[in-house]
N, C-alpha and C positions, 0 to 999 in steps of 0.2 A: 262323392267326396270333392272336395274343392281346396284347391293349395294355394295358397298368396299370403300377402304382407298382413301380419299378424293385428300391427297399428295402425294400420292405414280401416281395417275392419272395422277397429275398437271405434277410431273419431268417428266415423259413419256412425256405428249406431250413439254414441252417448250427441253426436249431432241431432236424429231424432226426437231419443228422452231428452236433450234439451229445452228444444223447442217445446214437446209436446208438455213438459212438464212446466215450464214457465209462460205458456201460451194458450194451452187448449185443453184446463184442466174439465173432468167432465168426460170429455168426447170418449169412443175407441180408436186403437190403432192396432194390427195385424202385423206382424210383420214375418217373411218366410225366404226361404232362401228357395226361388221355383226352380231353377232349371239351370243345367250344367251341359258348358260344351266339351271344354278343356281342362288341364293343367290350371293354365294363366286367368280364366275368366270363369265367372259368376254373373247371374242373375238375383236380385233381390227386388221383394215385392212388397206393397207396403200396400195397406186398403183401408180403407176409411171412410164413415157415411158423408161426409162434406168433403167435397173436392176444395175448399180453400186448406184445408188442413195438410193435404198433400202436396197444395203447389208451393204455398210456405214453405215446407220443408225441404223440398227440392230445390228453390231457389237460392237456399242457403246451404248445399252441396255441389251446385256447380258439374253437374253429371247430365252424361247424355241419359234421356229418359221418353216413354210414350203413357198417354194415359187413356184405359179401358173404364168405360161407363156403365153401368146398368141400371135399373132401377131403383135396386138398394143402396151401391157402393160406388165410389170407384176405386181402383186398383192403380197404381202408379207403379211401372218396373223401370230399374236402371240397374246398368251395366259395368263390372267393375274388369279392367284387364291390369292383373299384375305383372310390373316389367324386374320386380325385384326379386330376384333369387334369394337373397339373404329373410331370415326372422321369416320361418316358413310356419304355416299351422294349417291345421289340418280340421275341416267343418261338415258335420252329416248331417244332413239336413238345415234342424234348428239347436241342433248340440255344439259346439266347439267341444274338440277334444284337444288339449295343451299338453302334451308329456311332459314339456319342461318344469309345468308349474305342478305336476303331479310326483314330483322327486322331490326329496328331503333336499333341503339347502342348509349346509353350513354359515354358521354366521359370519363369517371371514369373510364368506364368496355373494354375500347377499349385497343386494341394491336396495338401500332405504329411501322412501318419499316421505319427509318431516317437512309438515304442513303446522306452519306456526308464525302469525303475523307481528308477533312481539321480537324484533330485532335482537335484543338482549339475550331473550330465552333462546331461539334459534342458534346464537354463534356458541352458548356454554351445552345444549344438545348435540352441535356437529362436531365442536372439538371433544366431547366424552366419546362419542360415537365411534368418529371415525377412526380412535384405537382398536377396534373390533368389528369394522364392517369394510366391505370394497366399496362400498363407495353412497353418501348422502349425499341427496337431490332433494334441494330448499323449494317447496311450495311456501309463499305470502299469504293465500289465501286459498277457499274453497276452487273459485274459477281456475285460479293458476294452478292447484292440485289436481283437473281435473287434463288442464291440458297437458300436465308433466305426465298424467298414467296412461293418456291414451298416444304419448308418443317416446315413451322410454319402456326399458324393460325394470317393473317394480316386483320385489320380492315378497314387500312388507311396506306398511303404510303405519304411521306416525301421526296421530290426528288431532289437532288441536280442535275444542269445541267449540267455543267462543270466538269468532274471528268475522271482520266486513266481511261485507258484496256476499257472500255465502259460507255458513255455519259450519261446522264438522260433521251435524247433522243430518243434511241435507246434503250434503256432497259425498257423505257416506250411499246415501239412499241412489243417488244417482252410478256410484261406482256400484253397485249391487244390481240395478236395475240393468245394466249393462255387461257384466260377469252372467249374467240370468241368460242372456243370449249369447255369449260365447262359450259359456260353459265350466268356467272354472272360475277361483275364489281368490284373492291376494287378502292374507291377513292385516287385521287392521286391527291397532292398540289405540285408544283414547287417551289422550293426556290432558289432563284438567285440575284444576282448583278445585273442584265443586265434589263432595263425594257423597251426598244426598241422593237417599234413595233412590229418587225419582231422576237423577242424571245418572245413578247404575242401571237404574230398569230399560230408560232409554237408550242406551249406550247399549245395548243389547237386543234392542225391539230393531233399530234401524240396521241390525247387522254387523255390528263391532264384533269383533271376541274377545276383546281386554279391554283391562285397563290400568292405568298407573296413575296416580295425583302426582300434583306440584307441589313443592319442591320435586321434583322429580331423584327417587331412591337407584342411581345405576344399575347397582347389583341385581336388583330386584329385575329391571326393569328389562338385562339384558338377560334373564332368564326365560324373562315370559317371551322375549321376542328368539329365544332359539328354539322353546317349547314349539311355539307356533310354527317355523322352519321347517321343523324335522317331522 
């Protein structure tokens, strides 16, 4: 088992799928938690048939690290020591196990991440909102949704489709790609204009579990987001 900063894990790996996903589509990548000394620290290994794919990635986490060569691969391991006690979790292997996000939340006590780059819509979603929830965290966009989830604690996810620099789409896929290796799920509701088939089908292929249209219906809408909750 290994105990440390729960978000400081998440950036690390959506650091990664970032890169590998906007960079090195194609290739493989491995990745494992090898080897445990302590409490405080962790081993994480990553392996890949081109060693540029690894140094990339390493260069843009800033970590002490060694890199193992063979024939086929190489292997890059770095080292994580956590000094924070606080926002503890708990990892076996390649599972994350999260108790917290495995308990029903009440909607009172929930933390929403509303991801919506139309100013407008955002200020008339937070003022209905935050009658009914502890607390809404404005994502502008996909990017900025991604760095609010890997450095806040998110209950529930509000997800606009349509939005620059990255979709609802796709930043879905990336928060999923990344829950894959920790281990656990944060609900996520799609809010859109669009309610053709083929934006319900996909709204569900990349991982969503709802969804609401715009005009956005409250009643309805704080339903499905307590359903999902509990």
């Amino acid at each position: 088992y290994v105990y440390g900063d729960r978000l400081l894990f998440i950036q690390v790996i959506l650091a990664v799928i970032d890169f590998f996903y906007n960079h090195k589509k194609g290739k493989s990548l491995n990745i494992n938690i090898d080897s445990i000394e302590n409490k405080k620290y962790f081993s994480l290994k990553l392996k890949s048939n081109e060693i540029n794919v690894i140094s990339d990635i390493i260069s843009s986490l800033n970590s002490k690290y060694k890199i193992i060569h063979n024939a086929k691969e190489t292997s890059f391991i770095f080292d994580f020591y956590f000094e924070n006690e606080d926002n503890k979790t708990t990892i076996q292997h390649k599972k994350a196990i999260n108790l917290e996000n495995n308990k029903s939340t009440k909607l009172k006590d929930a933390n929403i991440l509303l991801v919506e780059d139309d100013a407008i819509n955002s200020k008339i979603m937070t003022l209905n909102l935050n009658k009914h929830v502890n607390k809404v965290i404005i994502a502008e966009n996909g990017k900025d949704a991604l760095d609010k989830f890997s450095s806040t604690k998110i209950d529930l996810i509000l997800m606009d489709i349509r939005m620059p620099l990255m979709d609802g789409y796709k930043t879905t896929k990336k928060i999923r790609a990344a829950e894959s290796i920790i281990g656990y799920k944060i609900p996520i509701i799609a809010v859109t204009a669009n309610v053709s088939e083929e934006t319900r089908a996909r709204v569900f292929e990349v991982g969503m579990n709802d969804y609401t249209t715009k005009p956005v219906n409250f009643n309805i809408l704080l339903k499905k987001m307590q359903a999902l909750l509990s």
